[in-house]
C-alpha positions as CSV (number, residue, x, y, z in Angstrom):
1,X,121.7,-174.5,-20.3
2,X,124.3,-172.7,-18.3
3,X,126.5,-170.7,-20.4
4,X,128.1,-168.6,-17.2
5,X,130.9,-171.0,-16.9
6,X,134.2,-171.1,-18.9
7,X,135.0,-174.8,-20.4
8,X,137.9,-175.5,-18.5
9,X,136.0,-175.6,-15.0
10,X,132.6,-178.0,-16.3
11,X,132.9,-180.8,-14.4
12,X,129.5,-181.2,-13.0
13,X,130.2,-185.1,-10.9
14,X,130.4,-185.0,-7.2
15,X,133.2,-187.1,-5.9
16,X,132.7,-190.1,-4.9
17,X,135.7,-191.9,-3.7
18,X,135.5,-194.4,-1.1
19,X,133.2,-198.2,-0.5
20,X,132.2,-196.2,2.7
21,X,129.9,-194.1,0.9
22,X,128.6,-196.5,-1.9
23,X,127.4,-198.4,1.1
24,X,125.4,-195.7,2.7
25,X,124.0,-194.8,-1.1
26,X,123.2,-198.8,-1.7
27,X,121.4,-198.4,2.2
28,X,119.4,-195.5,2.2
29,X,118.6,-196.5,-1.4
30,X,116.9,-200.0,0.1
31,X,115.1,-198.2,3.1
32,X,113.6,-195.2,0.7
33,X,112.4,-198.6,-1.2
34,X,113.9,-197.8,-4.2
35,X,115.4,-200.6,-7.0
36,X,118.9,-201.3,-6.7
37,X,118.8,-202.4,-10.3
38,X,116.1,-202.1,-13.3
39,X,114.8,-205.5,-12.8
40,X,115.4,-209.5,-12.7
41,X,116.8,-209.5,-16.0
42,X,118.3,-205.8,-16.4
43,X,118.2,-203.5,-19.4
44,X,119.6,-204.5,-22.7
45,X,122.5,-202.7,-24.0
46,X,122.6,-201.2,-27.4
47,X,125.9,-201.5,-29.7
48,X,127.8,-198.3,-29.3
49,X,128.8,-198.6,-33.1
50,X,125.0,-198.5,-33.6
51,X,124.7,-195.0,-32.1
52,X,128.4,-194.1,-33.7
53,X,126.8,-195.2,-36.6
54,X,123.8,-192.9,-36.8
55,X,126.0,-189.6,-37.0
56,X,125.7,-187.5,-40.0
57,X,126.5,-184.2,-41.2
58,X,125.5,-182.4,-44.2
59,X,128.7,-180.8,-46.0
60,X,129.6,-178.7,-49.5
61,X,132.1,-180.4,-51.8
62,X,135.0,-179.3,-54.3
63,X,131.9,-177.8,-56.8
64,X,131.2,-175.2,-54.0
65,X,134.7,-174.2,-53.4
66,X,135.5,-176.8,-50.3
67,X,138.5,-178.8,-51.4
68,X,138.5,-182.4,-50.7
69,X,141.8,-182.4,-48.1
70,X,140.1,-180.2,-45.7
71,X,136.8,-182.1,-45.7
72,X,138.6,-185.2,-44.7
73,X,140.2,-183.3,-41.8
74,X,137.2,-182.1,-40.2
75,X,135.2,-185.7,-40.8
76,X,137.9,-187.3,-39.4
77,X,138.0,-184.8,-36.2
78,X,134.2,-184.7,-35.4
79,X,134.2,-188.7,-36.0
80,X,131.2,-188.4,-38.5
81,X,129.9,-191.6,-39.9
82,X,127.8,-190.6,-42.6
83,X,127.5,-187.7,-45.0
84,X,124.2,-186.7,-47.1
85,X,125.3,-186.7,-50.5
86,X,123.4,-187.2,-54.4
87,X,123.4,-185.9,-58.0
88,X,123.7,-182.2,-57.6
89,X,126.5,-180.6,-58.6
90,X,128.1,-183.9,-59.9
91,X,129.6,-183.9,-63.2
92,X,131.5,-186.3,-64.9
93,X,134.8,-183.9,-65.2
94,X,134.3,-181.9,-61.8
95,X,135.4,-180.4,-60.1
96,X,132.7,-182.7,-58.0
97,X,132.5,-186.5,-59.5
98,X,132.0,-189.7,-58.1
99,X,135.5,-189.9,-57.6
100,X,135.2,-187.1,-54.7
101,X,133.0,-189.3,-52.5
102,X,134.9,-192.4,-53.3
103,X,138.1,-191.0,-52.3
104,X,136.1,-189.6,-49.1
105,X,134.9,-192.8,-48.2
106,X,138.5,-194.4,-48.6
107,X,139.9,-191.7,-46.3
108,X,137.1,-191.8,-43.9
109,X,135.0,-194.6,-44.1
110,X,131.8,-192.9,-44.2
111,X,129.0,-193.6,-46.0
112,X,127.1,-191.7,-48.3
113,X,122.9,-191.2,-48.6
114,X,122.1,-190.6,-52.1
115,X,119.5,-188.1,-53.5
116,X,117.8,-186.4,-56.3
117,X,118.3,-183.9,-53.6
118,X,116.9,-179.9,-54.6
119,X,115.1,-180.1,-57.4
120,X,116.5,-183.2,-59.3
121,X,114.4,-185.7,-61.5
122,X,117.3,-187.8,-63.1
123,X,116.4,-191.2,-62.5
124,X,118.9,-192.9,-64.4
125,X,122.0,-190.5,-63.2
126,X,120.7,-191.5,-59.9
127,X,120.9,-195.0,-60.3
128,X,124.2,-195.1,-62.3
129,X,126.6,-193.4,-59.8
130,X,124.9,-195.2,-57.0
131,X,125.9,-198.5,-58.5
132,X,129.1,-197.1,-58.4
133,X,129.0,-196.2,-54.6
134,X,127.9,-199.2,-53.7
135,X,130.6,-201.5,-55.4
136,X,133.3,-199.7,-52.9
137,X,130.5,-200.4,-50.1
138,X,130.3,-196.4,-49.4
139,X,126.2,-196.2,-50.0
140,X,124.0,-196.1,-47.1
141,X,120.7,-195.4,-48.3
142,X,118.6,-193.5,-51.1
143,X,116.8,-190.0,-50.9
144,X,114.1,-188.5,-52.0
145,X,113.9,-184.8,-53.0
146,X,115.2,-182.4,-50.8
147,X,112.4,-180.0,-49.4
148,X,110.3,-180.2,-52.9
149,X,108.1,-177.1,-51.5
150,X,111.2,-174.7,-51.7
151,X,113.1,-176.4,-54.7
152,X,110.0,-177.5,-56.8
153,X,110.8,-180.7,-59.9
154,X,109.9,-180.9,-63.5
155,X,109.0,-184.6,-63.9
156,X,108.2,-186.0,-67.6
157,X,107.3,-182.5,-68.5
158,X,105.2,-182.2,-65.5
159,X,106.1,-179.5,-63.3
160,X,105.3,-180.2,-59.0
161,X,105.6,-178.7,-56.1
162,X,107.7,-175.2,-55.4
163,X,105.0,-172.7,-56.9
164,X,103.0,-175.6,-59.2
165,X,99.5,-176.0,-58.1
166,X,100.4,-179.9,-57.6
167,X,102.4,-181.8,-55.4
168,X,101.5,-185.2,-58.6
169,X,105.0,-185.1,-60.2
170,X,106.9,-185.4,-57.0
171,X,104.6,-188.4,-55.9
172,X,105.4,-190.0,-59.2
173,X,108.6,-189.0,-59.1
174,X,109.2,-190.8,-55.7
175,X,107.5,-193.6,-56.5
176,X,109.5,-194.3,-59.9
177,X,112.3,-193.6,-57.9
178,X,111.3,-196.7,-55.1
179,X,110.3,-199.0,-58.3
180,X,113.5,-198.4,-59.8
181,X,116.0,-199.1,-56.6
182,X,114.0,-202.0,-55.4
183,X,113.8,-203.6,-59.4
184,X,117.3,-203.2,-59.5
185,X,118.9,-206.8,-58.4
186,X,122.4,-205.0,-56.6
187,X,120.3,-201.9,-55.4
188,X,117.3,-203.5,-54.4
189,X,118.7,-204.3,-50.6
190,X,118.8,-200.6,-49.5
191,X,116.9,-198.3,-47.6
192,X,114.8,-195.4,-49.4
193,X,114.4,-192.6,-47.3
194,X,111.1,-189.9,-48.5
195,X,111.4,-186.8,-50.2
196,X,111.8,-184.1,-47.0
197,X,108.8,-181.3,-46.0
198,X,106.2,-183.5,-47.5
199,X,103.8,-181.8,-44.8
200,X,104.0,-178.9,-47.5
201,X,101.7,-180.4,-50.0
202,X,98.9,-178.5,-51.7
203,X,97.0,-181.4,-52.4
204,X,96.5,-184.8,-51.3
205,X,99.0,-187.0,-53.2
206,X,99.6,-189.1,-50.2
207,X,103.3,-188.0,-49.7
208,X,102.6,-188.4,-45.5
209,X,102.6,-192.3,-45.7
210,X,105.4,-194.4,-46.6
211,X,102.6,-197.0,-48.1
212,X,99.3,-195.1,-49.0
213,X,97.1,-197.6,-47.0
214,X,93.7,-198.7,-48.3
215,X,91.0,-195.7,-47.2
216,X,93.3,-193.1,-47.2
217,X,91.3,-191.4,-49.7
218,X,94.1,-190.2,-52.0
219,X,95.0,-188.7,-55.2
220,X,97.6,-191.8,-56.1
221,X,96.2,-194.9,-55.6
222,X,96.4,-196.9,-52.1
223,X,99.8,-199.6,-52.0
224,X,101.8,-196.7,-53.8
225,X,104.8,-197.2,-52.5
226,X,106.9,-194.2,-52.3
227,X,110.1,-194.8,-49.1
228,X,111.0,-197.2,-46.4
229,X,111.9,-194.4,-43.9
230,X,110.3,-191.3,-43.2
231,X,112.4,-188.3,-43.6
232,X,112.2,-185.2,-41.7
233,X,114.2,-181.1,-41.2
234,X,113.2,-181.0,-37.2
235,X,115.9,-178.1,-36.9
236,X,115.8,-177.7,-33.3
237,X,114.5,-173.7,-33.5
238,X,111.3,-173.1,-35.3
239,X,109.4,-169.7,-35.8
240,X,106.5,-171.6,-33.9
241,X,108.8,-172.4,-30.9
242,X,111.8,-169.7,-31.0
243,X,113.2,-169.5,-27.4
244,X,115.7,-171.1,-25.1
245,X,113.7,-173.9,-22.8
246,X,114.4,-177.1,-21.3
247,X,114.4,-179.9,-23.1
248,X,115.0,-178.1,-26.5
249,X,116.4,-180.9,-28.5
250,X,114.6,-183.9,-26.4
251,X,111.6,-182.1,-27.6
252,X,112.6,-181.6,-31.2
253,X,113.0,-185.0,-31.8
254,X,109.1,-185.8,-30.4
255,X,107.6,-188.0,-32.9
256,X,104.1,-187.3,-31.8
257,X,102.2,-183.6,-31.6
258,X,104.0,-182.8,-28.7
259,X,106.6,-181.7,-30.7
260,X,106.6,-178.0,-31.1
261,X,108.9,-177.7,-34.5
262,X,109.1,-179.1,-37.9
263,X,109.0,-183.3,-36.7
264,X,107.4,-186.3,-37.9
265,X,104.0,-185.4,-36.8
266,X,103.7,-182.3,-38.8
267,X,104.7,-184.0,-42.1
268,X,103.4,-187.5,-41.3
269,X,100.6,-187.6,-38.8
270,X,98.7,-184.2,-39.5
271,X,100.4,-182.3,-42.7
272,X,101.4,-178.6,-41.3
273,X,100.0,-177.0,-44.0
274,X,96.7,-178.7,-45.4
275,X,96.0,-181.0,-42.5
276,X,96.0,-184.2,-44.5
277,X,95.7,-187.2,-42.3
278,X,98.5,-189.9,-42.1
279,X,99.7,-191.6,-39.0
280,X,98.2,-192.0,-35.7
281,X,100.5,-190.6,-33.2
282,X,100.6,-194.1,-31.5
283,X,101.7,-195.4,-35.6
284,X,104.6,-192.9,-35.2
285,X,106.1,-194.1,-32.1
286,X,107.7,-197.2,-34.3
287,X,107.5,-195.4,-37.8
288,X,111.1,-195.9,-39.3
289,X,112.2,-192.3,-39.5
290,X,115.8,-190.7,-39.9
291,X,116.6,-186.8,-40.3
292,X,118.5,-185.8,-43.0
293,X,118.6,-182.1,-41.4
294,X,118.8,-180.7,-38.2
295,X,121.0,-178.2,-36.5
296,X,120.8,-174.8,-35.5
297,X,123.0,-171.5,-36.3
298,X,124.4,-169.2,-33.7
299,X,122.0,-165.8,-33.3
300,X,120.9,-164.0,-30.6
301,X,120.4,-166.1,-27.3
302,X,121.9,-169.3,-28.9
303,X,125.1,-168.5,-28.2
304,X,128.3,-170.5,-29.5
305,X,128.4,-172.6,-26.2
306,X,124.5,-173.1,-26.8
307,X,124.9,-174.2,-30.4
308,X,127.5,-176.8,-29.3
309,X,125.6,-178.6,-26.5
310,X,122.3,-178.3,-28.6
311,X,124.1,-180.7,-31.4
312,X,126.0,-182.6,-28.7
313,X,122.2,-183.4,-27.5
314,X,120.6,-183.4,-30.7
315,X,122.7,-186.8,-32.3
316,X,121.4,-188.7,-28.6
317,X,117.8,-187.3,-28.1
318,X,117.6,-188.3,-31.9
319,X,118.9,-191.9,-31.2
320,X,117.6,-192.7,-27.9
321,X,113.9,-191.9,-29.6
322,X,114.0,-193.8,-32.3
323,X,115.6,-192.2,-35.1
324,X,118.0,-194.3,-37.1
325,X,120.0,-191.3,-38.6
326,X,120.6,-187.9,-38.0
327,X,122.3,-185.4,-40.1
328,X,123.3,-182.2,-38.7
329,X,123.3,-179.0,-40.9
330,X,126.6,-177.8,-41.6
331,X,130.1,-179.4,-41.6
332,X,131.5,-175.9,-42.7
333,X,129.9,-172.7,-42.8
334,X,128.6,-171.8,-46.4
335,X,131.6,-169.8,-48.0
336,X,129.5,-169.7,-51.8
337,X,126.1,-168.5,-50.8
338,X,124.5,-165.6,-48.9
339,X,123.0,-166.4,-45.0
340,X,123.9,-169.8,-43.6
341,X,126.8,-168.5,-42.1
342,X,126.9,-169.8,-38.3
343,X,125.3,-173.1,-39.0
344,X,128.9,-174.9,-39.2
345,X,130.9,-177.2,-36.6
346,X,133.8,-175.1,-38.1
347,X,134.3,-172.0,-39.2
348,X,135.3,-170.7,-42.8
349,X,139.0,-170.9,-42.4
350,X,138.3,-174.9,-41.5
351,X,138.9,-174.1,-37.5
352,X,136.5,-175.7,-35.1
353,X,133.3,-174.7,-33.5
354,X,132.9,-175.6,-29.5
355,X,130.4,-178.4,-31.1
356,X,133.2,-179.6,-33.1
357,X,135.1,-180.1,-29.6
358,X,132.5,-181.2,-28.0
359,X,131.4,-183.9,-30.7
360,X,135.1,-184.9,-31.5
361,X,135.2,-185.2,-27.1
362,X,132.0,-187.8,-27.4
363,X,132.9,-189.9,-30.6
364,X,136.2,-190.4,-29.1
365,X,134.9,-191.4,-25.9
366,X,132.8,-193.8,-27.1
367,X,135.2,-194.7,-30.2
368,X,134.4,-198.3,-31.3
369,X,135.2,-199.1,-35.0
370,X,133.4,-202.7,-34.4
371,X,130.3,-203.8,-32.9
372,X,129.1,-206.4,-30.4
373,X,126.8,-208.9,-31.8
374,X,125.1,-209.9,-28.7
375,X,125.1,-206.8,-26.5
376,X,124.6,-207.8,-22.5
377,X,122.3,-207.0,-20.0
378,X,122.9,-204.5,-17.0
379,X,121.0,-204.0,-13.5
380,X,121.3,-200.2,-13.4
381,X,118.9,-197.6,-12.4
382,X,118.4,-193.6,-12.1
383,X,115.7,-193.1,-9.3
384,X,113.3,-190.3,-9.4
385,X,114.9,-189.7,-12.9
386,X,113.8,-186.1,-13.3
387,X,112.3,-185.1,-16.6
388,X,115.6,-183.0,-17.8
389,X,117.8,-186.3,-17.6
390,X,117.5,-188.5,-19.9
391,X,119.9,-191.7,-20.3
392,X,121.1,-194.4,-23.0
393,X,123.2,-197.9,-22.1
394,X,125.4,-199.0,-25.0
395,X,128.1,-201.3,-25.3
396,X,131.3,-201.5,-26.9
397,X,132.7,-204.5,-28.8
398,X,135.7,-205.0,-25.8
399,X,132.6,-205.7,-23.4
400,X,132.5,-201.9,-22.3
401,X,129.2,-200.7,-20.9
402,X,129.4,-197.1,-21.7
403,X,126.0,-195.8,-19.7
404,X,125.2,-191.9,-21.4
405,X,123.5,-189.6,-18.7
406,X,122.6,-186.8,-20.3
407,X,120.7,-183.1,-18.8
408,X,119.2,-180.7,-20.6
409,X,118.4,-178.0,-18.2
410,X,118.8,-174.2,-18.8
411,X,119.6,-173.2,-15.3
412,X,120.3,-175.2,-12.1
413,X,121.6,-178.6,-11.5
414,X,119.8,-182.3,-11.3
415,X,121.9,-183.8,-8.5
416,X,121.1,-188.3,-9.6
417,X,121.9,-191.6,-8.0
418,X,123.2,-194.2,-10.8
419,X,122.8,-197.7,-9.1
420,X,125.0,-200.2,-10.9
421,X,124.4,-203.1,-8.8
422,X,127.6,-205.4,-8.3
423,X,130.5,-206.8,-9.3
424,X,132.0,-204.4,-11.6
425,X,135.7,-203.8,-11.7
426,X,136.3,-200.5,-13.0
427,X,133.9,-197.6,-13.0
428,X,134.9,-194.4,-14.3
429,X,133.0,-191.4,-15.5
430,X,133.8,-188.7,-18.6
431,X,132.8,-185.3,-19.4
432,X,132.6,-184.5,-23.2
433,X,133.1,-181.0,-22.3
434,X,136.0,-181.7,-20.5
435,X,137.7,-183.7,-22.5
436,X,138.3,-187.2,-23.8
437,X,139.9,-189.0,-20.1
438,X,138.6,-189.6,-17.6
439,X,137.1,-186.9,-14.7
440,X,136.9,-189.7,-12.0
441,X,138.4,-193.6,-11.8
442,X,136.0,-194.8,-9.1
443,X,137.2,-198.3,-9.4
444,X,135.1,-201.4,-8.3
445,X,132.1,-198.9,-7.2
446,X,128.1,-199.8,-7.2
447,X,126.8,-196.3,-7.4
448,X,127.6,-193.0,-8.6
449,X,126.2,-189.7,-8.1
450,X,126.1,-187.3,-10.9
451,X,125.5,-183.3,-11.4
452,X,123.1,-182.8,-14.6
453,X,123.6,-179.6,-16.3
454,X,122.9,-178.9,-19.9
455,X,125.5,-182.1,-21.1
456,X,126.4,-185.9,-21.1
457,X,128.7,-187.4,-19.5
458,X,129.4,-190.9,-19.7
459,X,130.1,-194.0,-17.1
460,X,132.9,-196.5,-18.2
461,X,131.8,-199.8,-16.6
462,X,133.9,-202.7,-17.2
């Protein structure tokens, strides 16, 4: 990523102005033999209020000194659609109720996973206030616990995980926890997410499977059912893979043993710290999966600007391989607590973050409060796509192709073709970094050529 140059002069896209030169791009494309568009029938657009839809953030509530005003301000700003939320710190009198998300979700409109989260075992609290989030249509999903290895449970007087000798009472735990959502007739239709760090366990309870298989040669017995999703904390920095390098947070969100920091494959293909088996790494290319933390603070090399294109990166590497949901770790920085302290899109006094900007640049870019039911098809390609650009179609519900180009280079420049075949009225092209209009208004062109740096920037075509 190139951090030498100030915001204001990031604009990264060549001109391109005039038919002339779409034709010769269109020409030499043909003689150099390469496709003019991805094929007969084109690539399939995916609904941009799909990808909107799949942007979390973990935040603090009115219980941890973060009044409710200000938390609908900076939602609202970054255009978050979901928040990772549960039964800790919730009391019936507050200063953190049910209430609180309820009146978020009114303001807002996001939704609201719901955990046990560090340390929790409360069944029936968990239950009852979901009920309750889901009658005002505000619940997205359930959780398991949160990171069981650092926050162990006590479950039916059992105690598991954190210094136990046992990982047993957080497999029951989960598993009473799946029986008891999908038993229930108004809960039953939504999503379970795992507990998170299940490649933690000390012994073999079989947390690395969503179903224990038959074979699997478990402590709990195979068809335990314990989630519908697998639920990973693939921060994009990891002791075992420190350093600035391209392709950071393409990389973190790997879901095979490529991945060099804590991903799926480490907590459900080969458990990072006993080796248990789970999934093949060909099994975890179409594993339902969401991350319900990722993020990275600002320390040493990772530098403000760094932090900001990382999470910018982050939500559409995520996305574009597979994951569901992501959740970034912080909203705010931690005001209550020691450490976590440069984690946040804002700051303590509520002010933004570059990755706030950045994020609230995208979102309202790509702003879509529907979503197309029968997204279209669109010859485009990228050739000799190098390995540092990476790219996403989606389409708005006015009809809108919105085609994400994205690089992820620490130094130097990818200089791309986008062939866009014909017949489109308007193209234009933004830069997240920029701002929220446009950087060019190419009108009825064909082809564009892009500058890749460390960002996305998005063609309009109409």
């Amino acid at each position: 990523m190139n951090t030498s140059q100030p915001l204001e002069p990031k604009m990264n896209v060549l001109a391109v102005s005039t038919v002339f030169w779409l034709s010769c791009v269109c020409a030499v494309a043909l003689m150099l033999g390469w496709p003019l568009s991805a094929g007969a029938a084109g690539i399939m657009a995916i609904p941009t209020g799909d990808f909107l839809d799949s942007i979390g953030v973990n935040s603090t509530f009115p219980d941890r000194g973060q009044p409710l005003p200000k938390t609908i301000e900076m939602i609202q700003y970054g255009g978050f659609r979901w928040v990772r939320g549960g039964i800790e710190g919730l009391t019936e009198h507050g200063p953190t109720t049910v209430q609180t998300y309820l009146d978020l979700h009114k303001a807002t409109g996001v939704r609201f996973s719901w955990g046990l989260v560090s340390g929790g075992s409360d069944l029936h609290k968990l239950i009852t206030t979901a009920r309750q989030i889901a009658a005002a249509g505000a619940l997205l999903a359930f959780e398991g616990n949160n990171e069981p290895n650092n926050w162990g449970v006590t479950y039916q007087g059992e105690p598991g995980g954190g210094r136990a000798p046992s990982w047993m009472a957080v497999a029951k735990l989960q598993r009473d926890l799946y029986q008891a959502v999908k038993s229930d007739p108004v809960l039953k239709k939504y999503p379970i997410w795992s507990i998170s760090e299940n490649g933690a366990e000390r012994d073999n309870v079989g947390l690395q499977f969503l179903t224990i298989p038959p074979g699997a040669d478990t402590l709990m017995p195979a068809g335990t059912q314990y989630a519908d999703f697998a639920n990973v904390h693939n921060y994009i920095y990891h002791p075992n893979s420190p350093g600035l390098m391209d392709n950071r947070t393409w990389n973190a969100a790997d879901p095979g043993p490529g991945c060099k920091v804590d991903g799926l494959y480490g907590n459900y293909g080969l458990t990072w710290a006993k080796h248990f088996q789970g999934y093949s790494p060909a099994e975890l290319k179409t594993l339902p999966r969401v991350t319900t933390e990722t993020g990275t603070g600002i320390h040493g090399d990772i530098t403000e600007e760094i932090q900001a294109l990382n999470l910018m990166s982050m939500y559409l590497d995520q996305f574009r391989r597979g994951w569901s949901y992501t959740c970034v770790y912080l909203l705010r920085d931690r005001t209550d607590e020691g450490g976590n302290q440069t984690f946040g899109f804002f700051r303590p006094d509520y002010t933004p973050r570059k990755a706030a900007v950045y994020l609230h640049n995208l979102t309202t870019i790509l702003a879509d409060k529907g979503t197309i039911r029968q997204p279209a098809q669109l010859d485009y390609s990228i050739p000799h796509e190098p390995a540092t650009v990476h790219d996403m179609l989606l389409q708005n519900s006015n009809g809108t192709f919105q085609l994400v180009v994205w690089g992820e280079r620490l130094q130097g420049a990818d200089e791309v073709s986008v062939l866009l075949g014909g017949g489109h009225r308007s193209v234009r092209v933004y830069d997240p970094t920029v701002g929220t209009e446009p950087v060019q208004n190419l009108g009825a062109a064909d082809a564009v050529m892009l500058k890749l740096t460390d960002h996305p920037l998005i063609i309009a075509i109409e």
